[in-house]
N, C-alpha and C positions, 0 to 999 in steps of 0.2 A: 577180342582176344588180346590179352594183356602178354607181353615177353618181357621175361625177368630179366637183367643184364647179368652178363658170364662175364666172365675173367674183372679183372681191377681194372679201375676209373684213372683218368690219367695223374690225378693227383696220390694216389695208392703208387702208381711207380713211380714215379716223383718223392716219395717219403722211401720209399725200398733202397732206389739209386743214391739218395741222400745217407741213410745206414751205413750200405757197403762204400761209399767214397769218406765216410767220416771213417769207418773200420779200418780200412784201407790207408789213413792220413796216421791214425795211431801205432797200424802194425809198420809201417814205415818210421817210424819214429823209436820202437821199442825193439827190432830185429839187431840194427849197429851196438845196442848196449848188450843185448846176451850174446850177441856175437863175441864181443871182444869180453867179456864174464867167460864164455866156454875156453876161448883161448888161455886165457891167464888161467884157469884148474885144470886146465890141459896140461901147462907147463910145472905146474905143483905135482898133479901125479903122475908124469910123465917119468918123474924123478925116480918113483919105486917100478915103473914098468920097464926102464932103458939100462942096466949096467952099466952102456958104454959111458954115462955121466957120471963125473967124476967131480965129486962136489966135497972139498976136505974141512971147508967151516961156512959158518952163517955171511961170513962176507961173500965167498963165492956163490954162495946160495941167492943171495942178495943182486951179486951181478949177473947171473945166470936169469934171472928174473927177468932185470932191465933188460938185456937182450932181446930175448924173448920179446918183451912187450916193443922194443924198435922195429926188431924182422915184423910181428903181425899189426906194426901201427895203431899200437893204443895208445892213446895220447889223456883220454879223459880221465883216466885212471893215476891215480899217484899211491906208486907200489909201496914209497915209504911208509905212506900211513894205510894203505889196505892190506896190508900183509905182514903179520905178528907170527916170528919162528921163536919158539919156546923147546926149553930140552923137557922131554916127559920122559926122563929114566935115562941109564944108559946106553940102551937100546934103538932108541927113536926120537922123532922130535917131530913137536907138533905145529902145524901149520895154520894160522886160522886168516880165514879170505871176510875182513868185514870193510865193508862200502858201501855208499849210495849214490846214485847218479842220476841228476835233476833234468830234465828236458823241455825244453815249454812246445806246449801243445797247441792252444791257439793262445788267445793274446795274453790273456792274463791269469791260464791255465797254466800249468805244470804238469807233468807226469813225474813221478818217482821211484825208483826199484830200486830195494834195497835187499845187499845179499848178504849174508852171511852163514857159513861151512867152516867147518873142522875139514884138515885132513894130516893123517899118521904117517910120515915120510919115513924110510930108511936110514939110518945114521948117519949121521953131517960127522966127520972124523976132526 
């Protein structure tokens, strides 16, 4: 009488535990860049959610930014060139968040994400 083997052979979790620790090496590598992504469109529409902000031209808007990214330590990010304030009318003005930020993964890997959003601010006066 012949028995079949149940469950996975040890080289079967050996390739499983290898997936989740390679998974596991990536989403640690990619969590810091949408972290600080969330932050900085946080602080863009933060602008039409808060009143108390008081933001009277594109420069203030400019250094309201950098702040921001000093208090939540984004450093990889350079606000000059990911972030384009254009006037769309009298009424508004618009915001656009374009950037990429390179990672390396293993040696001669790289990881890349790249973002870019529109967003419609309240009046810069």
């Amino acid at each position: 009488m012949r028995h079949s083997q149940k469950g996975m052979s040890f080289f079967g979790w050996l390739a499983v535990i290898a997936l989740i620790v390679f998974g596991l090496v990536i989403a640690m590598k990619l969590i810091p860049i949408y972290l600080d992504h969330f932050a900085l469109r946080n602080m863009v529409t933060k602008i039409n959610e808060d009143p108390t902000i008081e933001i009277n031209s594109i420069r203030e808007f400019n250094n309201y930014i950098d702040k921001g990214m000093q208090i939540n330590s984004i450093r990889d990010i350079d606000a000059r060139e990911a972030i384009k304030v254009t006037a769309s009318g009298a009424d508004a003005y618009t915001v656009q968040i374009n950037y990429e930020v390179r990672t390396p993964a293993l040696q001669n890997v790289d990881l890349l994400v790249h973002f870019d959003e529109t967003h419609i601010v309240r009046p810069i006066k």
